[in-house]
C-alpha positions as CSV (number, residue, x, y, z in Angstrom):
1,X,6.8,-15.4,23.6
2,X,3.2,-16.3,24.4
3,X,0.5,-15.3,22.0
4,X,-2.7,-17.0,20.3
5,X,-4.1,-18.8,17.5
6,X,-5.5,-16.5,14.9
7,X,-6.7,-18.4,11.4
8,X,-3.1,-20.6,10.5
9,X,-1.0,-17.8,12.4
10,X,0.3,-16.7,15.9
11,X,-0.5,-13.6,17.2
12,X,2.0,-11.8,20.1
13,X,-0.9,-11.2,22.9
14,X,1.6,-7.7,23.5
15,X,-0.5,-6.3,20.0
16,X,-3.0,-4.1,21.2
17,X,-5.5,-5.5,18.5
18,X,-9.0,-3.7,18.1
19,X,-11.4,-6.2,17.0
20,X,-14.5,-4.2,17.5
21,X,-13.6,-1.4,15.5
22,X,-12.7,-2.5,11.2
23,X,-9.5,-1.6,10.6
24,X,-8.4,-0.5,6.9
25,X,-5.9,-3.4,6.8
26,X,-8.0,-6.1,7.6
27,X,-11.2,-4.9,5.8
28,X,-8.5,-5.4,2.7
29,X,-7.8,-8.3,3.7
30,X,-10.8,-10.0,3.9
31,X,-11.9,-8.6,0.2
32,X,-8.6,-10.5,-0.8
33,X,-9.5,-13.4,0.7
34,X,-7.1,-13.2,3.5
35,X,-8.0,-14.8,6.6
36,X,-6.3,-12.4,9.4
37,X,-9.5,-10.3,9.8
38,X,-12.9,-10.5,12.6
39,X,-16.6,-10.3,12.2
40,X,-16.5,-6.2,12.0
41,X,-14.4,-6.3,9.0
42,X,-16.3,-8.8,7.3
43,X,-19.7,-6.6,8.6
44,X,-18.2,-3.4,7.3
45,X,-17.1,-4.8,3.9
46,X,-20.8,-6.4,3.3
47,X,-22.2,-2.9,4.1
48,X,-19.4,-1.6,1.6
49,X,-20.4,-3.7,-1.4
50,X,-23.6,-2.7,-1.0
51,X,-22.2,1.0,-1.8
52,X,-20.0,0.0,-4.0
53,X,-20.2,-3.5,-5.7
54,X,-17.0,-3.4,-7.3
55,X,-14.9,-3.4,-4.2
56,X,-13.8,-7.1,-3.7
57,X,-12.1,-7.1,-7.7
58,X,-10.8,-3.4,-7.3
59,X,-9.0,-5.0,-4.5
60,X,-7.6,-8.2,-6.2
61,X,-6.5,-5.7,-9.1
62,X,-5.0,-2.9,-7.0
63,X,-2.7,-6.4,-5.4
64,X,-2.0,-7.8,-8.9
65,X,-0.8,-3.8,-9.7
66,X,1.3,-3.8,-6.9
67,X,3.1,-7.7,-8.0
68,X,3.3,-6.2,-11.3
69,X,5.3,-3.2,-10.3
70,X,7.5,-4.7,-8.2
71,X,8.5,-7.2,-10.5
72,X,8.9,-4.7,-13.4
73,X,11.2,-2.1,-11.2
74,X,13.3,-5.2,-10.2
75,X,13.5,-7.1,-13.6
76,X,13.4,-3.9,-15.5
77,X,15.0,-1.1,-14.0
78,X,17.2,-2.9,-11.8
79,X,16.3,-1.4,-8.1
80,X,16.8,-3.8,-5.3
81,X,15.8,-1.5,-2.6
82,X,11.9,-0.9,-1.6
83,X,10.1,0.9,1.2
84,X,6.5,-0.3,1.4
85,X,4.6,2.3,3.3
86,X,1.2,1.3,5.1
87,X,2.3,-2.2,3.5
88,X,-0.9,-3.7,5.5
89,X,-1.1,-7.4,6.1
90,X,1.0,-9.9,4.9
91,X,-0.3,-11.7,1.6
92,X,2.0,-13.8,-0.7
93,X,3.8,-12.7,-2.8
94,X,4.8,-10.3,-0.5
95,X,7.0,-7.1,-1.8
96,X,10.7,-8.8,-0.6
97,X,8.9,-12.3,-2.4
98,X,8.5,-10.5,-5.5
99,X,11.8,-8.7,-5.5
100,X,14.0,-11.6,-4.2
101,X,12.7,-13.8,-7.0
102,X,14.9,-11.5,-9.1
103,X,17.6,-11.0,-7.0
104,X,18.1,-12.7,-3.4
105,X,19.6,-9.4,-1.8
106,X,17.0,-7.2,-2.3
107,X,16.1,-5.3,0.1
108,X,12.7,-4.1,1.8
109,X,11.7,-2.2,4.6
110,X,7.4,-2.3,5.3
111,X,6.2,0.8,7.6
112,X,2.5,0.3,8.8
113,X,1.2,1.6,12.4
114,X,-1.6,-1.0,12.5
115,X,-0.3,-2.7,15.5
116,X,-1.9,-6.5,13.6
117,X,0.5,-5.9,10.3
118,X,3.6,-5.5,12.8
119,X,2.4,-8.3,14.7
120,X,2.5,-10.7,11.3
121,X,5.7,-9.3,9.8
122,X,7.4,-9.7,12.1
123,X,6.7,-13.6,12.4
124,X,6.9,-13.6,8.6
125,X,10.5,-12.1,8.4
126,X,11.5,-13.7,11.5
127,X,13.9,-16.0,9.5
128,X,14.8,-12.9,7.0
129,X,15.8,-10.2,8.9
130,X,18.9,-9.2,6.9
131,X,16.9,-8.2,4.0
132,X,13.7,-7.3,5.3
133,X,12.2,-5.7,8.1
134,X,9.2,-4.4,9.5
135,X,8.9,-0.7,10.9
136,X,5.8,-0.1,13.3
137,X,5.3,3.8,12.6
138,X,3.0,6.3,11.2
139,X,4.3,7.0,7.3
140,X,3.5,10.5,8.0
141,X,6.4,10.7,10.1
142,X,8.6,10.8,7.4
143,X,11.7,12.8,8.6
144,X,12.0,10.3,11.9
145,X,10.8,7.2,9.4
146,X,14.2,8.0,7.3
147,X,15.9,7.9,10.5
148,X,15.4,4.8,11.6
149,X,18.1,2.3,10.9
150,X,16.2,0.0,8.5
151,X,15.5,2.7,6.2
152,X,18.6,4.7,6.7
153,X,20.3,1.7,5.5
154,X,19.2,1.4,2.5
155,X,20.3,5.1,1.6
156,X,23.9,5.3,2.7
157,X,25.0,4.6,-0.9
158,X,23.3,6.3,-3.0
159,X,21.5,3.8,-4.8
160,X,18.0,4.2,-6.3
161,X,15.1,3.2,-3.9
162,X,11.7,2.5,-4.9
163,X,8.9,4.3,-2.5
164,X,5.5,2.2,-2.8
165,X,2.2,3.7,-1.6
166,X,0.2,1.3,-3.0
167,X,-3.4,1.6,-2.0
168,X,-2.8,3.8,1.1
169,X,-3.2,7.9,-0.2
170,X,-6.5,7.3,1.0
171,X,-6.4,6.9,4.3
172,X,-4.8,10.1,4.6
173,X,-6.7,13.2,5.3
174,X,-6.4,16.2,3.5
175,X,-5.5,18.0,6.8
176,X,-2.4,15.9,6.8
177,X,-1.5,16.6,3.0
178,X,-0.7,13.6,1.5
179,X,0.7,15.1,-1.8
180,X,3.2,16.8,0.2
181,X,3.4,13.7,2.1
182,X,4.5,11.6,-1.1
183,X,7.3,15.3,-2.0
184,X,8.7,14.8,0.9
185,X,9.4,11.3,0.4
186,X,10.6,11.8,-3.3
187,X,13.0,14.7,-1.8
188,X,14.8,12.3,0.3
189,X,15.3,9.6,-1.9
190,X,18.5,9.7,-4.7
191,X,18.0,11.0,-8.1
192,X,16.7,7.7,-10.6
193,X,14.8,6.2,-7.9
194,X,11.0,5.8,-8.1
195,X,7.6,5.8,-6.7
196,X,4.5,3.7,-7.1
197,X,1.6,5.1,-6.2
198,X,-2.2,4.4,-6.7
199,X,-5.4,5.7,-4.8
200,X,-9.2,5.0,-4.8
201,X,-10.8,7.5,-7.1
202,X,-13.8,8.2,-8.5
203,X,-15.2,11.3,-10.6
204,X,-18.6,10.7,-9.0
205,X,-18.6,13.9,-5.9
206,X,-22.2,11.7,-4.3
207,X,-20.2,7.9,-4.3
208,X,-17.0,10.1,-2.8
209,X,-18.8,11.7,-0.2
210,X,-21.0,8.8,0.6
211,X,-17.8,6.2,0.9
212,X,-15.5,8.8,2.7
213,X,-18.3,9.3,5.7
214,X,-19.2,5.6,5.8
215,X,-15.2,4.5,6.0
216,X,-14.8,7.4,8.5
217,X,-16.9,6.3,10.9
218,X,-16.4,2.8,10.3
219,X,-12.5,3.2,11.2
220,X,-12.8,5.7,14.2
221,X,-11.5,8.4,11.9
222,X,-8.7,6.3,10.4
223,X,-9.7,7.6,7.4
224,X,-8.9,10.4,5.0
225,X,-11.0,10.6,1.5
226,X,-11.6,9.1,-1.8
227,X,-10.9,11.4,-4.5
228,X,-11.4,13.1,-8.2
229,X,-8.8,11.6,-10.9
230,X,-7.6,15.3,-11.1
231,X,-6.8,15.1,-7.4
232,X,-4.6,11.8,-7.8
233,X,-2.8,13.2,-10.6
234,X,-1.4,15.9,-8.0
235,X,0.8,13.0,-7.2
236,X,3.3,12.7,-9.5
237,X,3.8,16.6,-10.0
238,X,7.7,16.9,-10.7
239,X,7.6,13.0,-11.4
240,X,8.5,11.1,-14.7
241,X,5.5,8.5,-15.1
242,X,6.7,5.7,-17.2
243,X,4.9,3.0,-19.0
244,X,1.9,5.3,-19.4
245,X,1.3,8.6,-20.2
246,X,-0.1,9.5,-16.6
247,X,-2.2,7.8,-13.8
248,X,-4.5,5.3,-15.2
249,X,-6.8,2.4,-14.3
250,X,-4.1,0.1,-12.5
251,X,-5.4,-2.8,-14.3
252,X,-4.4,-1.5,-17.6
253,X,-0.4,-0.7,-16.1
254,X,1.6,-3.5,-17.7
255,X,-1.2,-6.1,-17.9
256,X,0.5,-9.5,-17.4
257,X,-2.6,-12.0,-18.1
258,X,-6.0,-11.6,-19.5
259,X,-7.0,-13.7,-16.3
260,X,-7.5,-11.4,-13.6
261,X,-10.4,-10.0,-12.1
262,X,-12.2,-7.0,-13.9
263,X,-14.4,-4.4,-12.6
264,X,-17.6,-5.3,-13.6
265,X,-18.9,-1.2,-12.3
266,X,-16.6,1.6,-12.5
267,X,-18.0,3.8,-9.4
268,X,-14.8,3.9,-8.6
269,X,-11.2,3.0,-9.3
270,X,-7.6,2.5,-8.4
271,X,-5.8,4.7,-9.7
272,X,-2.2,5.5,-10.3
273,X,0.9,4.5,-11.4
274,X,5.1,3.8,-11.6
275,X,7.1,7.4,-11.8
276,X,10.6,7.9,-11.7
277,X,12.5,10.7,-9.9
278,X,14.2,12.2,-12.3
279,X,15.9,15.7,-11.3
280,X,17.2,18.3,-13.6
């Protein structure tokens, strides 16, 4: 397949790639200190840390949450299925990394429609497909998403899955509900399985308005809204949070090390947490 040289990796010149507009995934990307980004991501997170300095470490943390999760639902609770939704660029440890370090068969299935993510998974994975694959869809498209043979597969069973949306509530507009976005999920997944979930939040209504409009126009609309602590805790209505009584500062879930970055401002925060499906 012919494709170009991008940073260390190959890009598939069939991605329809965007590099004039930021994209959500790459501006992340770059505040991790990722390489598979362009000049208007690295523009548009400048003019972010202006707004909010604390960006670049609320990133690092919200990845180190993530690791931690994963390794505590494999190690811990002893699921070896995952669905990553808007999993966003590749970054090691990746989710099937993480997992596989506890058992080799685990199983993960990324869904991201950012045609750049698809583009790198796939190359990632290309030696790992019977474990791990990479779904280019919308994760609001849930009932054909649980469909599609990747994730089907990981259901027939019965087993427990873990549903990740790690860092991603937020691009979701209200018009598309995400809390009933992260239900319907839930509802199709077996009873003892779980659901990580954190979101940029902040209990300032001026820094939420004022990041929401910037990111909005930013993306091209691929955007949905930062928002209250109250609103977050929505989430995990009907869920069993464990390991904390409720949503909290993802930094403070399961801390690992005292080495980590810390906020050194709190405008805002990623919040959530790890909840288990438990029905009565």
């Amino acid at each position: 397949m012919a494709a170009r040289e991008h940073g260390e990796r190959l890009i598939p010149e069939k991605a329809q790639i965007d590099i004039g507009t930021p994209s959500v995934a790459r501006m992340y990307d770059y505040l991790i200190n990722g390489t598979d980004n362009y000049e208007s991501d690295r523009a548009a997170c400048r003019e972010l840390l202006e707004m909010a300095p604390s960006t670049r470490e609320l990133a690092l943390i919200n990845r180190a949450f993530l690791v931690r999760a994963v390794r505590y639902l494999a190690q811990e609770c002893g699921i070896r299925r995952f669905i990553d939704h808007g999993s966003g660029l590749p970054t090691r440890p990746n989710v099937h990394q993480v997992a596989q370090e506890v058992d080799s068969d685990a199983r993960v299935v990324y869904i991201d429609n950012d045609p750049l993510v698809h583009a790198h998974g796939r190359l990632m994975l290309a030696e790992d497909l019977k474990t791990t694959a990479v779904i280019e869809a919308d994760m609001r498209d849930v009932d054909a998403n649980f469909q599609r043979e990747g994730v089907a597969s990981l259901l027939q069973d019965g087993e427990p899955v873990a549903a990740l949306f790690v860092s991603v509530l937020h691009c979701i507009p209200d018009r598309d509900d995400p809390w009933r976005l992260v239900k319907s999920v839930a509802d199709k997944l077996p009873d003892g399985s779980y659901m990580v979930i954190s979101q940029l939040a902040s209990n300032d209504a001026d820094l939420r308005e004022q990041v929401t409009e910037f990111m909005r126009q930013t993306t091209g609309g691929n955007w949905g809204r930062v928002r209250s602590f109250d609103e977050v805790k929505r989430y995990f209505d009907e869920l069993q949070v464990v390991e904390s009584d409720g949503p909290v500062e993802v930094s403070t879930w399961k801390p690992d090390t005292d080495l980590f970055p810390r906020q050194a401002t709190d405008e805002w925060i990623e919040y959530g947490a790890v909840a288990r499906i438990v029905r009565s």
